[in-house]
C-alpha positions as CSV (number, residue, x, y, z in Angstrom):
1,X,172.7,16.5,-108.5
2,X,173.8,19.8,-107.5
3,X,169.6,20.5,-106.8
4,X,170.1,18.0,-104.4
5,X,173.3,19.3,-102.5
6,X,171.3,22.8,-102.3
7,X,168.3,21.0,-100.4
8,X,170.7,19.1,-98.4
9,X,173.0,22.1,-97.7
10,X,169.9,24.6,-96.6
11,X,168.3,21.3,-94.7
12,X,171.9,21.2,-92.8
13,X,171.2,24.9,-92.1
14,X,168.1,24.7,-91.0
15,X,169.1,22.0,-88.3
16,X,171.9,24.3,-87.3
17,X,169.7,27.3,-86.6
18,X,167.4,25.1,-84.6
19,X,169.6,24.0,-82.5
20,X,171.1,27.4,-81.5
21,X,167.3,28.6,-80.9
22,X,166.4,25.8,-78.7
23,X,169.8,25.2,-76.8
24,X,169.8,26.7,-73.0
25,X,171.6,29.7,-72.8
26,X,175.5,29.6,-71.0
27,X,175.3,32.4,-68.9
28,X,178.4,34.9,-69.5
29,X,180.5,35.7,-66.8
30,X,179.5,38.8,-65.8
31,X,182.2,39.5,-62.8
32,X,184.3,42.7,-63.1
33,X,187.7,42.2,-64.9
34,X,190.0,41.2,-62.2
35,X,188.3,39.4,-59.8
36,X,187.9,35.8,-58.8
37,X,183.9,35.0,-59.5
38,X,182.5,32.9,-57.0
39,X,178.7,32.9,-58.2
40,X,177.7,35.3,-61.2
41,X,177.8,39.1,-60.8
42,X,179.9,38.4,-57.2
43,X,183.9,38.2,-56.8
44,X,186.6,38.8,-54.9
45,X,190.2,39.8,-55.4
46,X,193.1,39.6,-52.7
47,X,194.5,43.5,-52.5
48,X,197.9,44.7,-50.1
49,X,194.7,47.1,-48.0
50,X,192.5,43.8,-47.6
51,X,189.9,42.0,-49.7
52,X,188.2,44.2,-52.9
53,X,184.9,42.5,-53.5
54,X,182.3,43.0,-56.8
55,X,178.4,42.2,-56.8
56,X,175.6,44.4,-57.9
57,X,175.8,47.0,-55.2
58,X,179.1,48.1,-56.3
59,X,182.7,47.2,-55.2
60,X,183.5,48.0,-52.1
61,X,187.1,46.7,-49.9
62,X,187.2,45.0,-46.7
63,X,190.4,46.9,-45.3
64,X,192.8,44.9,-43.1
65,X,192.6,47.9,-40.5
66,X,190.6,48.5,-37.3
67,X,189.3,44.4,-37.3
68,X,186.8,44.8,-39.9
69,X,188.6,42.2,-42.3
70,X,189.3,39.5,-39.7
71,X,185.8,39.1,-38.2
72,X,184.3,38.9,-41.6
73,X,186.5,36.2,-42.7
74,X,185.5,34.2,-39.0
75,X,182.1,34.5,-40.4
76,X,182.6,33.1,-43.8
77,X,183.9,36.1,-45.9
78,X,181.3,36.9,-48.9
79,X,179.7,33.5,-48.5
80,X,179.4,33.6,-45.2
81,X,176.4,34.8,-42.8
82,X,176.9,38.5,-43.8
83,X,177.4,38.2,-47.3
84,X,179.5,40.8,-49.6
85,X,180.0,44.7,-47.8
86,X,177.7,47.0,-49.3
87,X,179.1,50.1,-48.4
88,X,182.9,51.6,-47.6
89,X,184.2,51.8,-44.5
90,X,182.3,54.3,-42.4
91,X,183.7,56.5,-39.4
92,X,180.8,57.8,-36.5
93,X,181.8,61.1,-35.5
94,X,179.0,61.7,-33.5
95,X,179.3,59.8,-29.9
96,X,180.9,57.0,-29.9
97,X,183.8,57.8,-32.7
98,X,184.1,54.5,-34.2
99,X,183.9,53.0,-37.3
100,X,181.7,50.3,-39.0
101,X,180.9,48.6,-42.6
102,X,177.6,47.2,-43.9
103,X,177.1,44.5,-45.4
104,X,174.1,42.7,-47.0
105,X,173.0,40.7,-44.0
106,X,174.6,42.7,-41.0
107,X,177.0,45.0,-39.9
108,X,180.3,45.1,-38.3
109,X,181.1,47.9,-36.0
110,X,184.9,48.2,-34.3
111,X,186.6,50.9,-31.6
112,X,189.7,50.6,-33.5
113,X,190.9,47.2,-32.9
114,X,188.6,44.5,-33.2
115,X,185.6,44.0,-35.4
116,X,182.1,42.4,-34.0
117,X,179.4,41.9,-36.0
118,X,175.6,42.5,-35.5
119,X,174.4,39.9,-37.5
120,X,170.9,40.4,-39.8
121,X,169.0,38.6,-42.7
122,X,167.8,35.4,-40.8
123,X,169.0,36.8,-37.5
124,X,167.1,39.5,-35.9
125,X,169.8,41.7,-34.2
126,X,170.6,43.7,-36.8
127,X,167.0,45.2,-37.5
128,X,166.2,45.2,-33.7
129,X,169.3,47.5,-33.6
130,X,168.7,49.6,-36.1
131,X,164.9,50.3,-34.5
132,X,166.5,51.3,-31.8
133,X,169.2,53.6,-33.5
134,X,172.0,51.6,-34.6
135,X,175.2,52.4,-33.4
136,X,175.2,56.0,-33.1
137,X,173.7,58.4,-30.8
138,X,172.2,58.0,-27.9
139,X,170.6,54.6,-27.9
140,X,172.1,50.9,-27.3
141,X,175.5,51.8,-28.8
142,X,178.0,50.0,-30.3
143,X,177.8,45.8,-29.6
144,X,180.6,44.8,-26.9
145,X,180.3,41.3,-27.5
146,X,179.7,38.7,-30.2
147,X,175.5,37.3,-29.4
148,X,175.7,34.0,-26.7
149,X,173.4,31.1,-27.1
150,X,171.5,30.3,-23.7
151,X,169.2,27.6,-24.7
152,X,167.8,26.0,-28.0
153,X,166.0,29.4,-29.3
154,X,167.6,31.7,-26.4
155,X,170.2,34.2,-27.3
156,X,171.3,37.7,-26.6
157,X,173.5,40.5,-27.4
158,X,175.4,43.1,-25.3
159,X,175.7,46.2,-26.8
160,X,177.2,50.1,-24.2
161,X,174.1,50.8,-23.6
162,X,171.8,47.6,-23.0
163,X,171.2,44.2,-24.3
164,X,169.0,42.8,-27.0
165,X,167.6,39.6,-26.5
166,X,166.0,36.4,-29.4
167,X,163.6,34.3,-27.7
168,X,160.2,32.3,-29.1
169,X,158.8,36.2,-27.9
170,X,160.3,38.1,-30.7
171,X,163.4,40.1,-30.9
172,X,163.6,42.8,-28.3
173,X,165.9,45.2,-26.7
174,X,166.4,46.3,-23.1
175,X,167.9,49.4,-22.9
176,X,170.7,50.9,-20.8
177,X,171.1,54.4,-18.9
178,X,172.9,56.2,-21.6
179,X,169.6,57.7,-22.9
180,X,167.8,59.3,-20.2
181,X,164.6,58.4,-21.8
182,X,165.8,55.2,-19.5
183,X,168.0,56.6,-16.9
184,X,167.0,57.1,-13.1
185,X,169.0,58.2,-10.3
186,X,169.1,60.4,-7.3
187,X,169.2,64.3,-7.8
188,X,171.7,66.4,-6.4
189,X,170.0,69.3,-6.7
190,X,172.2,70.4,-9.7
191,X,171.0,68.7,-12.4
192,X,173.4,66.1,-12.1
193,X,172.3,62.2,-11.5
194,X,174.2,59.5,-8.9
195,X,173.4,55.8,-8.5
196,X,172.7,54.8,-11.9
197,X,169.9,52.6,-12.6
198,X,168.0,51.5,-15.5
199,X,166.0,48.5,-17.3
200,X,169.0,47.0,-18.4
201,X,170.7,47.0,-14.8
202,X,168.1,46.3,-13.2
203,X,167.2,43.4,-15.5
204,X,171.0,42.2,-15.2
205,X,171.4,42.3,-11.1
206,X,167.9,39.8,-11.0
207,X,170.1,37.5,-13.3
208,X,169.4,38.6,-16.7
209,X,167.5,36.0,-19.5
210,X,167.6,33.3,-17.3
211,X,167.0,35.5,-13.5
212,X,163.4,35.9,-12.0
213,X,162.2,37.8,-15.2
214,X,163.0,36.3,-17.8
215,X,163.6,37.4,-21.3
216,X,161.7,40.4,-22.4
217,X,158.4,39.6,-24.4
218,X,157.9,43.0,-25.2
219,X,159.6,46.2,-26.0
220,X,159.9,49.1,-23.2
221,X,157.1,51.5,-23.2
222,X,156.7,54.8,-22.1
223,X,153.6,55.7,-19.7
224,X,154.5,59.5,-19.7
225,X,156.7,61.5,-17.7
226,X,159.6,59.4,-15.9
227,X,157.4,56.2,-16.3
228,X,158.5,53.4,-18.0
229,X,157.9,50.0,-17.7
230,X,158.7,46.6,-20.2
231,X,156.7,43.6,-20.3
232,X,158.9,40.1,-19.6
233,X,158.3,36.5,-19.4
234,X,157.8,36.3,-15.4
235,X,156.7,39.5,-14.5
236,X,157.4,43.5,-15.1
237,X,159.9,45.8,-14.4
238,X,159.2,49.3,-13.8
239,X,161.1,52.2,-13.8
240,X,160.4,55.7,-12.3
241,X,158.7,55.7,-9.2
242,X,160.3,57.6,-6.0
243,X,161.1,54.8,-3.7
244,X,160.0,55.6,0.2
245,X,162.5,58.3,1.4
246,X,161.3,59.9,-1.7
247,X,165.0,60.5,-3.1
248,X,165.6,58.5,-5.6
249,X,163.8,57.5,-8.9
250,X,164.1,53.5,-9.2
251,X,163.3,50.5,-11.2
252,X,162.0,47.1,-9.3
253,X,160.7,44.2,-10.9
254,X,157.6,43.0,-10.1
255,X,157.2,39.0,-10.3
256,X,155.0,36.0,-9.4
257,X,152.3,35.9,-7.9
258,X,152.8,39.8,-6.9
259,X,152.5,40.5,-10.4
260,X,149.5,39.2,-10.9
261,X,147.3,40.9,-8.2
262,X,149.1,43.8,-9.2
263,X,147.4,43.6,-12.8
264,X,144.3,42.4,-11.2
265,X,144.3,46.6,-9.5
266,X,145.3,47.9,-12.6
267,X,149.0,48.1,-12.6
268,X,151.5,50.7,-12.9
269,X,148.2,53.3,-14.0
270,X,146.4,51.3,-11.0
271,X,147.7,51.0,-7.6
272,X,151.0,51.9,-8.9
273,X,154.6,51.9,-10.0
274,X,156.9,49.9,-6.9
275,X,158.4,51.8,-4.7
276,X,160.9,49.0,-3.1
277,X,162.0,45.8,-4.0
278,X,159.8,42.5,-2.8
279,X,160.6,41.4,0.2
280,X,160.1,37.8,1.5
281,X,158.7,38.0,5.4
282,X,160.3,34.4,6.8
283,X,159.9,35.9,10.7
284,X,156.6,36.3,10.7
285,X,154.3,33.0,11.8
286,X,151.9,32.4,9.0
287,X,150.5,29.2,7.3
288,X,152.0,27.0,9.2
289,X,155.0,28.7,9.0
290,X,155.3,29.2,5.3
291,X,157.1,32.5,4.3
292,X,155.3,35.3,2.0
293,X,156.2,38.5,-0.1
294,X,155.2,41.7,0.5
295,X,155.7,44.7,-1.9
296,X,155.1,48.3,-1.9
297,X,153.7,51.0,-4.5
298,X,152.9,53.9,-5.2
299,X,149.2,53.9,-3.7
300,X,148.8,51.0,-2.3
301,X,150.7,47.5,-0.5
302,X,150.2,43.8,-2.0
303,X,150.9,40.6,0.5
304,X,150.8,37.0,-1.0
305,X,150.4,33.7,0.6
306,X,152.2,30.4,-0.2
307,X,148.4,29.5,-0.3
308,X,148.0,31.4,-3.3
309,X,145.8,33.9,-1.2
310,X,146.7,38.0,-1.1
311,X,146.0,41.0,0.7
312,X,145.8,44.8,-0.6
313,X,146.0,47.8,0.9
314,X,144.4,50.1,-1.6
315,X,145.3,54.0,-0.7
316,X,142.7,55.1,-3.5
317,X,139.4,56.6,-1.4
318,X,136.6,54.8,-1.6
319,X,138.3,51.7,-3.5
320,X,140.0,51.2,-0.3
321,X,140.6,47.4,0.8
322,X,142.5,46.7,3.8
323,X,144.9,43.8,4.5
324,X,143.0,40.8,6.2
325,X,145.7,37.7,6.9
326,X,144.5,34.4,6.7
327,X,143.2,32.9,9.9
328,X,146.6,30.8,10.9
329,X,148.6,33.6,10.5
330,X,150.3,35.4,13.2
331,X,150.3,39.3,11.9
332,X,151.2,40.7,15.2
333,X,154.9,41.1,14.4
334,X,154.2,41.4,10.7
């Protein structure tokens, strides 16, 4: 009998062991002492200065101050589109004396008073930012306003010192006049610059994303010197060229059907950088009265028809190709 209750007792044993070895595991609550867990290894805890939150990164607080806690609580708070802060509140004393926090899928910057965010992980703002400096020094600056939807895959982003625009194209930003890298004016003679232009204005007075360009497929490129030009949906813009009364360094888009001959002659390395605006001749008699555009460069002047025909003067020696209208045309006054 009591062999019995020794197999039975070591069989009963046996069974128990198994079952410990082969039962899944219960993870352990591995959230700081303290804090409200709401997934494991993340938490949160209500503080007097703001929010105190735990993950692997560290603990870090979202304080109450300068608007930091209030625009990541619009977005969601640590569940939420930028996830838990990964660094302390930080203060830029280098231009644009602000502050800002990081967090794992974006970053909130603030003037003092009201926090908006540059959104990353699945959004692209936050990286195309950062290419392009972040928030400090000179480059796009610090955002101004939270990113607007335009159209099902459209958006943008205003930032001091230009915009950065999300389209089908890729994530890309046109900068401002801050940095003179992308700042043209007229020169005093002192050193000192009037009449601000640059890609972004520009790009804003044609009516912005949804204006003659487009969005920008492309990010700006330097061709040396004060040339610079950025690729968009409907054309070019340029930036650097003297304009006629050779005075003033300027930036004129160059769109439609302009654009194309002007690729066809090689472009801003080509026939040239604009030098003026398009214009749209509507006085002049031509194709049965149609109107056309005319624009001038560098070394040379394009004329399109409504016909889909063009004319170039080409100002480079013996590549020289002079303007011939087309037969209905009337180019006496034109």
């Amino acid at each position: 009998m009591l062999r019995r209750r020794l197999f039975a007792t070591l069989a009963l044993a046996g069974l128990a062991v198994s079952i410990l070895l082969t039962a899944p595991a219960v993870a352990a609550n591995r959230c700081a002492p303290g804090f409200h867990c709401e997934s494991n290894s993340y938490g949160y805890r209500i503080a007097d200065a703001g929010v105190e939150y735990s993950s692997p990164r560290g603990e870090f607080t979202v304080g109450n101050d300068y608007g930091i806690a209030a625009e990541h609580a619009r977005l969601g708070g640590g569940r939420g589109s930028l996830g838990y802060p990964t660094s302390t509140l930080r203060q830029d004393n280098y231009l644009h004396k602000g502050f800002y926090q990081i967090f794992e899928r974006g970053v909130i910057y603030t003037r003092g008073t009201e926090g908006i965010a540059v959104k990353g992980g699945a959004s692209p703002f936050d990286a195309t930012h950062r290419a392009a400096g972040g928030g400090a020094g000179l480059a796009l600056g610090y955002p101004v306003a939270r990113e607007v939807r335009e159209a099902s895959g459209y958006w943008y982003q205003r930032f001091e010192n230009g915009v950065i625009y999300v389209s089908p194209r890729g994530a890309h930003a046109v900068p401002g006049s801050t940095d003179l890298t992308y700042f043209y004016g007229r020169d005093s003679g002192h050193g000192a610059a009037v009449e601000r232009t640059s890609l972004n204005d520009t790009h804003r007075s044609n009516g912005g994303g949804s204006g003659i360009l487009g969005y920008p497929s492309g990010r700006a490129t330097s061709q040396g010197g004060p040339y610079l030009y950025q690729v968009f949906e409907r054309g070019v813009l340029y930036c650097g060229a003297r304009n006629a009364r050779n005075d003033t360094y300027g930036c004129w888009p160059v769109v439609g059907a302009l654009s194309q001959v002007h690729r066809s002659y090689g472009g801003g390395s080509g026939i040239g950088y604009p030098i003026a605006a398009r214009e749209l001749i509507t006085w002049a008699t031509c194709e049965s009265g149609a109107p056309y555009w005319q624009q001038a460069y560098e070394r040379g002047h394009i004329i399109t028809f409504a016909s889909g025909r063009y004319s170039v003067l080409d100002y480079r020696g013996s590549g020289e190709h002079y303007p011939s209208f087309p037969e209905d045309c009337d180019a006496g006054n034109s």
